[in-house]
C-alpha positions in Angstrom: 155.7 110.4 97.4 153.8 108.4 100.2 152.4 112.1 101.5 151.5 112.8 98.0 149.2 109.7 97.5 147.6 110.1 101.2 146.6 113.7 100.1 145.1 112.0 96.8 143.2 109.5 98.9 142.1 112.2 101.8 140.9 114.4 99.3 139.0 111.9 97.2 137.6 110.8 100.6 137.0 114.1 101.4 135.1 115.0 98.4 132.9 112.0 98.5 131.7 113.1 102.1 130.9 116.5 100.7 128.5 114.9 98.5 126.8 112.7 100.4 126.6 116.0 102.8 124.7 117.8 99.8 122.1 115.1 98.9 121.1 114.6 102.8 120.6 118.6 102.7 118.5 118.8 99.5 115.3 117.1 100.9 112.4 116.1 98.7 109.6 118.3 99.3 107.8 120.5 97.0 105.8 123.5 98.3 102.1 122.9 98.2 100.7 126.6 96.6 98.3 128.0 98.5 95.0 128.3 96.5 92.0 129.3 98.4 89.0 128.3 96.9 87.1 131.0 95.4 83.7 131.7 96.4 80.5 133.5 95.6 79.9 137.4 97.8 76.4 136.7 97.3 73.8 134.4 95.5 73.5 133.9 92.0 70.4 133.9 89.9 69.1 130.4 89.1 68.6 131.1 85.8 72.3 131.8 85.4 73.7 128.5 87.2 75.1 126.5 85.0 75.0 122.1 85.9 78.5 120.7 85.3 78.9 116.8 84.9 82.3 115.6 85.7 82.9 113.0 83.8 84.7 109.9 84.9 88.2 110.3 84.6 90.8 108.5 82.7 93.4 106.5 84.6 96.4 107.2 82.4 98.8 105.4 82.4 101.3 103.9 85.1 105.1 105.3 85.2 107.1 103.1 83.1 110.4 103.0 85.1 109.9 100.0 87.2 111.3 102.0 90.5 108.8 104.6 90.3 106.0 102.2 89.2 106.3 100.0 92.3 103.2 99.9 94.1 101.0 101.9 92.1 98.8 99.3 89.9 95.9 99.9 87.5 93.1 98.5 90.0 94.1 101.8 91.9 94.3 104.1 89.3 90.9 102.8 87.9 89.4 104.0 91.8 91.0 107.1 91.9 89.7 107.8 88.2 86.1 107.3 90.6 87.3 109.0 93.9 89.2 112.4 91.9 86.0 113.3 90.1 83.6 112.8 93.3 86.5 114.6 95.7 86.1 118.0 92.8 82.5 118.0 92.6 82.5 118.4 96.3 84.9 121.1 95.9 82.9 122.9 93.5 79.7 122.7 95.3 81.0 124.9 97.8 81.8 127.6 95.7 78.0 128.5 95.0 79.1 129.2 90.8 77.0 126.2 89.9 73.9 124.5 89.8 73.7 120.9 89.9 77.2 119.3 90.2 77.3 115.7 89.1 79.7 113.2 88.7 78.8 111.0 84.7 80.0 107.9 83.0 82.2 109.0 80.3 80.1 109.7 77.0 76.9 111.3 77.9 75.0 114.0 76.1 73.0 116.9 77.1 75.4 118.5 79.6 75.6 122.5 80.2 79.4 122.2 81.1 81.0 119.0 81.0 85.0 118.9 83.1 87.1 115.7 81.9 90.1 114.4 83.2 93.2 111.9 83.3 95.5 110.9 85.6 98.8 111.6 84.7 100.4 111.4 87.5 99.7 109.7 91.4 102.3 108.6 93.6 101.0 109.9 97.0 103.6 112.4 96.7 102.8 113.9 93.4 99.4 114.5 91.9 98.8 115.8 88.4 95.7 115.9 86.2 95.1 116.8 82.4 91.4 118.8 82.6 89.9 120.1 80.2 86.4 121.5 80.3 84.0 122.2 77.4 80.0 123.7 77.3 77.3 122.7 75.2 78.0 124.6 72.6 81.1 122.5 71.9 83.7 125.9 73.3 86.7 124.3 75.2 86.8 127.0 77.9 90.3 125.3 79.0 92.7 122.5 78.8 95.2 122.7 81.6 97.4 119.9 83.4 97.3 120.7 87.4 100.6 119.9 89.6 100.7 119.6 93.2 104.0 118.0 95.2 103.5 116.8 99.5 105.2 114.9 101.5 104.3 112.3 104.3 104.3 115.4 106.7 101.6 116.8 104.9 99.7 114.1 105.9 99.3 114.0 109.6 97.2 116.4 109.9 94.8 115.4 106.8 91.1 113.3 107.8 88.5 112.7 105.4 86.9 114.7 104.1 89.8 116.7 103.6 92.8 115.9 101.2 96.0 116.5 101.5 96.1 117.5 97.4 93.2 120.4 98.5 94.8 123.7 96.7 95.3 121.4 93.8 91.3 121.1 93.5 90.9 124.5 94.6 92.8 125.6 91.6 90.7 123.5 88.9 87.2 125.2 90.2 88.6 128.9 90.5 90.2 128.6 86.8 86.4 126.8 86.1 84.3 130.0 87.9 86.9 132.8 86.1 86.1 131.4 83.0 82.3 131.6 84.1 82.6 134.6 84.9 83.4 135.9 81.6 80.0 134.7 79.9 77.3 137.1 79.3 74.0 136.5 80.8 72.7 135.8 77.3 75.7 133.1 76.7 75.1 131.5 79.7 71.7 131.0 78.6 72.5 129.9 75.2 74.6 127.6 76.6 71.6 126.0 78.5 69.6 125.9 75.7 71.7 124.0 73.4 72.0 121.5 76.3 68.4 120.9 76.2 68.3 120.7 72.5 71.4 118.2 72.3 69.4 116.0 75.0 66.6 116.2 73.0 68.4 115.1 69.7 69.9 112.1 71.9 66.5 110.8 72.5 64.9 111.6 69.2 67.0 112.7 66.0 64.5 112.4 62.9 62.0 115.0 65.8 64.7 117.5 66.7 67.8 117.5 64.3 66.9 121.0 62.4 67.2 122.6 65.7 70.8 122.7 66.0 73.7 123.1 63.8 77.0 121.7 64.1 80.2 123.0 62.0 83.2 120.8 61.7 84.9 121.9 64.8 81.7 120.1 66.5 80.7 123.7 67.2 76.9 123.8 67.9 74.4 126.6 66.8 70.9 127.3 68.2 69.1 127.4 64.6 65.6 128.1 66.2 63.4 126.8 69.7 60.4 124.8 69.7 57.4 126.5 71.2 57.1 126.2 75.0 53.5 124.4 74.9 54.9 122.2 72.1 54.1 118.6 73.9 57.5 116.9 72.0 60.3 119.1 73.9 57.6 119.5 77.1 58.0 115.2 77.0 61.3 115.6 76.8 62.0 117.8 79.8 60.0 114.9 81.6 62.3 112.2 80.0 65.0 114.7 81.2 64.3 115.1 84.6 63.9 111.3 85.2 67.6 111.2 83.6 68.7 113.6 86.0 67.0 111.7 89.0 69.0 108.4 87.6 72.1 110.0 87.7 71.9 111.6 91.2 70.9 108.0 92.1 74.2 106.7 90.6 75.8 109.6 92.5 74.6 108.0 95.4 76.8 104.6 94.6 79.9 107.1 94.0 79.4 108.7 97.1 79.1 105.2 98.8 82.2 103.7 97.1 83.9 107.7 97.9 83.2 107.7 101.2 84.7 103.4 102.2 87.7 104.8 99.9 88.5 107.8 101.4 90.4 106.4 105.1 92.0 103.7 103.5 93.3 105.5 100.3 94.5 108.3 102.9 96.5 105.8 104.2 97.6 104.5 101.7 99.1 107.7 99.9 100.3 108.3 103.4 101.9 105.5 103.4 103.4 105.1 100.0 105.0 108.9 100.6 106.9 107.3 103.5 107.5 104.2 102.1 109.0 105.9 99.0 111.2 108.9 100.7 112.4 106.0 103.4 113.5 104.3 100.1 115.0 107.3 98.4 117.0 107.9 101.2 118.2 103.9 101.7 119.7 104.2 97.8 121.3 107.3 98.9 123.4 106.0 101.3 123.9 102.5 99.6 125.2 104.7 96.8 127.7 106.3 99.0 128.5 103.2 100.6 129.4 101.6 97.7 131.3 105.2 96.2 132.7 104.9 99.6 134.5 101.5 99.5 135.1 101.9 95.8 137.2 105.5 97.0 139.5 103.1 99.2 139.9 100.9 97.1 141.4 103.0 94.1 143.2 104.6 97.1 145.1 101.5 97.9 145.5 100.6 94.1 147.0 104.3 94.5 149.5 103.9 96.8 150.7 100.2 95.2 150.8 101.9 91.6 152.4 105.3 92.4 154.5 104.5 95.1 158.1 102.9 95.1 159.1 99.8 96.9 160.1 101.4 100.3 156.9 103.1 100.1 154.8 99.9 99.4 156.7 98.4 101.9 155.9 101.4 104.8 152.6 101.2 103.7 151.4 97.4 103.3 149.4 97.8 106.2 147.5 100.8 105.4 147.1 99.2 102.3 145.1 96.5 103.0 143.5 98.2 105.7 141.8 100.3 103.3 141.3 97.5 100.7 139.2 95.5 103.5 137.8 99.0 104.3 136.4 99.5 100.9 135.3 96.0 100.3 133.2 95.8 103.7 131.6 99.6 102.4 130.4 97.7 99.3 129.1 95.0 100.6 127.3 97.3 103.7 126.0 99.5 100.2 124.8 95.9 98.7 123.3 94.8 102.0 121.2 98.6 102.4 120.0 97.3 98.5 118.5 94.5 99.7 116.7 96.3 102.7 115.2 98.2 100.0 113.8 95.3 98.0 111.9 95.1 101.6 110.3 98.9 101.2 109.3 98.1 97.0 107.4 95.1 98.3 106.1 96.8 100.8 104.8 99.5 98.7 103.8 96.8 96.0 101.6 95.2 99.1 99.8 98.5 99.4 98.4 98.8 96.1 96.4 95.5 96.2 92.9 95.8 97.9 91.2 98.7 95.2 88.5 97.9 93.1 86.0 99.9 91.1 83.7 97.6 89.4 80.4 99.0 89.6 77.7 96.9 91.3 74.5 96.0 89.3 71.7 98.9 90.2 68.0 98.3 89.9 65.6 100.9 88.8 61.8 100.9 88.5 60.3 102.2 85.3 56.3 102.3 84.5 56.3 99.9 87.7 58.3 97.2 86.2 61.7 96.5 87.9 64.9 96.7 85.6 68.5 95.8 86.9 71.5 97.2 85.1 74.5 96.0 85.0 78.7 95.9 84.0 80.5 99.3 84.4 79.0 102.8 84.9 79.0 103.3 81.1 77.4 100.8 80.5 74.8 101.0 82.8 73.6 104.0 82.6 73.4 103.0 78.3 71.1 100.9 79.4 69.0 103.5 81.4 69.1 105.4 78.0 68.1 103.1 76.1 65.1 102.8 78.5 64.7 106.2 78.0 64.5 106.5 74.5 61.8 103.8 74.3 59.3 105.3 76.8 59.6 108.3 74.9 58.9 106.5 71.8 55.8 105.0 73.3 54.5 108.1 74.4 54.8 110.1 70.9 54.5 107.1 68.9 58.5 107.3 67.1 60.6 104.8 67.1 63.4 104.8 69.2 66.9 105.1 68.0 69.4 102.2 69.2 72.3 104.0 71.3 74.6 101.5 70.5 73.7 101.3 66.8 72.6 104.7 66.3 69.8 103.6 63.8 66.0 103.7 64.2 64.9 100.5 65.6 
């Protein structure tokens, strides 16, 4: 009977070490695809560029199991929804598909293509992104989530301004320049009309609403062109090209706030993926601990239960040997717990020194100093707005309100 039980034990012991074998063997680490970013054999017509705005992105929402969520925080997501945007446009750039490449506060009118995104997903290990990107003429070329898995090894190689996340970028822009590359000359230019037209509406509606037509899938239609010496759309490729300058301008703050986030954020995505496979692996083996000592345990309870008195008696000291045994496993499992309270706070400590308010800008206009302030959004609506009433006072309109949408 007693060499019946000690095989029971044995193999439940032995079982358990198979186990804790397999999960030290798995590994964590997802295999980055290799995307090379696609690029241009020779130079494309400028007439046939097409200007993307990349709208600030969403910062989704944070993971809502507790474990996962530790040390990721809103304040970060909220700069990543600043750096992501910035890191693609630079990404895109060097393909030589595009014009002018542009990172905008959400809501704006007037662009050729427009790419949108949120953050569903950034851990440091994992990045993924909903994108979706949509012309002027109100087509959705795509709507696409984007993966990509690394681990801290990926990393040690990585400096600014490279990222570790690269083919996940690459992938966005070659899907973005396929798509192009479907367009006929004519829809591209098309395409860059409406653009015009839908700017032009933005500043003045009661001068330039019968130009376009709009179904009720927001799809727009070129209905007819003004004349090319017409002054009204001639002031408004002025007004234009003093919105453009505004936004490279606030380009420049993005690339300033990009470029003191970059090290740090490396680091701390660096970071965070060590922090969280260190802590992976501490559960792991407080689990089996614990699984461990609970094994002996039942063992001993084994041996008491199934075995007669002489066989109790022969085996009191094993017994309690492996009772003892199993309790001091637990309490080593409970003890590797608590060390990894140590690596969530840690991580938790990582996540606190982001920020992307936006710092007040000042712009001249007709030699009078403005300053703009609160978010992005809002200040470039207030550059708008600006807009829209110096192209009033030149034709002699009034200037619709963009936050009331009614002729002031």
């Amino acid at each position: 009977m007693m060499n019946n039980v000690l095989k029971i034990v044995i193999l439940l012991f032995f079982q358990l070490g198979l186990l804790a074998g397999c999960a030290t063997s798995g590994g964590q680490r997802t295999a980055k695809q290799d995307e090379v970013l696609q690029k241009v054999s020779q130079e494309l017509a400028e007439d046939q560029l097409l200007d993307v705005w990349i709208e600030l992105f969403e910062p989704g929402e944070l993971p809502e199991d507790k474990d996962d969520a530790r040390g990721l925080s809103l304040d970060i997501r909220k700069a990543e929804a600043y750096y992501i945007p910035f890191y693609l446009r630079g990404v895109m750039e060097k393909t030589g598909y595009w014009g002018a490449v542009r990172v905008v506060p959400k809501n704006t009118e007037g662009a050729e293509l427009l790419v949108r995104g949120t953050i569903v997903s950034s851990t440091g290990e994992e990045l993924r992104l909903e994108v979706s990107a949509l012309d002027a003429s109100g087509r959705e070329w795509f709507r696409k989530t984007y993966k990509a898995k690394v681990d801290a090894t990926d990393y040690t190689s990585i400096q600014p301004p490279s990222d570790s996340f690269d083919a996940l970028y690459h992938a966005i822009a070659n899907d973005l320049a396929q798509f192009r590359d479907t367009l006929t000359d004519a829809e591209r230019t098309n395409i860059r009309r409406i653009a015009e037209m839908r700017f032009a509406i933005d500043m003045m509606p009661d001068a330039f609403s019968g130009y376009l037509g709009k179904d009720d899938k927001d799809r727009y239609t070129l209905l007819k062109l003004p004349a090319e010496d017409d002054p009204a759309i001639q002031r408004v490729r002025l007004v234009r090209e003093r919105d453009f300058l505004f936004v490279d301008t606030l380009n420049g703050h993005f690339e300033n706030f990009y470029r003191e986030m970059a090290p740090p954020y490396l680091e701390w995505r660096k970071a965070r993926s060590t922090e969280a496979a260190a802590l992976r692996e501490i559960k792991r083996k407080a689990n089996t601990q614990k699984a461990l000592g609970v094994a002996a345990i039942l063992g001993a309870i084994a041996i008491e239960v199934l075995g007669g008195s002489e066989t109790r008696a022969s085996t009191g000291t094993v017994r309690d040997v492996m009772v003892i045994g199993g309790l001091y496993s637990i309490k080593m499992g409970m003890d590797t717990n608590a060390q990894s309270t140590i690596y969530q706070a840690a991580i938790e400590e990582l996540g606190e020194s982001f920020s992307s308010e936006a710092k007040p800008m000042v712009v001249e206009v007709d030699g009078e100093m403005r300053e703009l302030t609160g978010t992005a959004e809002a200040q470039y609506e207030q550059w708008r707005d600006i807009m829209r009433k110096i192209y009033a006072s030149e034709t002699g309109l009034a200037p619709v309100s963009s936050s009331t949408g009614v002729t002031e």
